[in-house]
N, C-alpha and C positions, 0 to 999 in steps of 0.2 A: 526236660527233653525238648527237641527241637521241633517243631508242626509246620508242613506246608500252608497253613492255614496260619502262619503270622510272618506276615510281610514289613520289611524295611524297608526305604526309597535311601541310596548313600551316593553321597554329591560327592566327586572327585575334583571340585575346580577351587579345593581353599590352596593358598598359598602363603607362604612368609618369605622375609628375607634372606631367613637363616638360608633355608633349603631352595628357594625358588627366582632368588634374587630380588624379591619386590612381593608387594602383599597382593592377592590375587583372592580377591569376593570378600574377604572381609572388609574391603574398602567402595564395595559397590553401591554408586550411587543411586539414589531413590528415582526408577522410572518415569518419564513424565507420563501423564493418561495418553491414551492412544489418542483419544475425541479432543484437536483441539477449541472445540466449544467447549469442553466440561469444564465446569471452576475449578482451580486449581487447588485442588482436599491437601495434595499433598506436597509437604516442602521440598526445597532441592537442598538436600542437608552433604555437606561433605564428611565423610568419616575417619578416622585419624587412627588407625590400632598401633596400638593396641592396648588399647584402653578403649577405645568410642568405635565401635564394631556395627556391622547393618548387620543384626541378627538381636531377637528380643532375647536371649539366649545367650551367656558368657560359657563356651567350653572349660569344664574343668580342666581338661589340658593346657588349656590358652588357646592361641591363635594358631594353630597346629597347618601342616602342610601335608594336602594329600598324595604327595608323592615322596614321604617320609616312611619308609620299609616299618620302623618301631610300632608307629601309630599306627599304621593302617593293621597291624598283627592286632594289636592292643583294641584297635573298637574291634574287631571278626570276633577276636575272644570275647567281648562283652557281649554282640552280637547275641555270639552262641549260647555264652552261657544266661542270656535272657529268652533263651527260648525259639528266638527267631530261624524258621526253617526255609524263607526266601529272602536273598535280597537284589533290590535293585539298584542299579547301578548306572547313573549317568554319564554318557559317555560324550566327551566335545568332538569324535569323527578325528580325523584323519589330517592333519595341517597342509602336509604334500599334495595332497588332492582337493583342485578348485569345487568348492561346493561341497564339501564333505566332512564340515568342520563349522565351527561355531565360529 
């Protein structure tokens, strides 16, 4: 049964080429630190998918597109049938409107 008491956070911004023309976060490059005093911990690594993805994490789907109608039916139903009674849901705002979009 589902409980508002178990929450999900769900990223909308994966993309491929199949569906979205070009790979979209699974190719996203390693952030440099804000402080540029900090030593540099972490590499500027390029990612290639799909096979070498920035995710510690390989989806059993693959490299799936979140604006793929199939998929996105397919995890709600996992979703749900794992219980999950919120989820949340990342939204990049609005492209048309200055400032309102990532």
């Amino acid at each position: 049964a589902q409980s508002r008491r178990v929450h999900a956070f769900f990223y909308l911004w994966y993309g491929n080429p199949t569906v979205d023309g070009q790979w979209q976060h699974w190719n996203h490059e390693v952030l440099p630190h804000w402080d540029k005093n900090h030593p540099k911990t972490y590499p500027q690594v390029k990612y290639l998918p799909p096979t070498d993805i920035h995710s510690p994490f390989y989806p059993m789907r693959g490299c799936y597109s979140s604006r793929d109608p199939a998929t996105l039916r397919e995890q709600f139903e996992e979703l749900v049938g794992s219980g999950v009674g919120v989820v949340v849901v990342s939204w990049s705002g609005r492209p048309h409107v200055p400032g309102a979009h990532d």
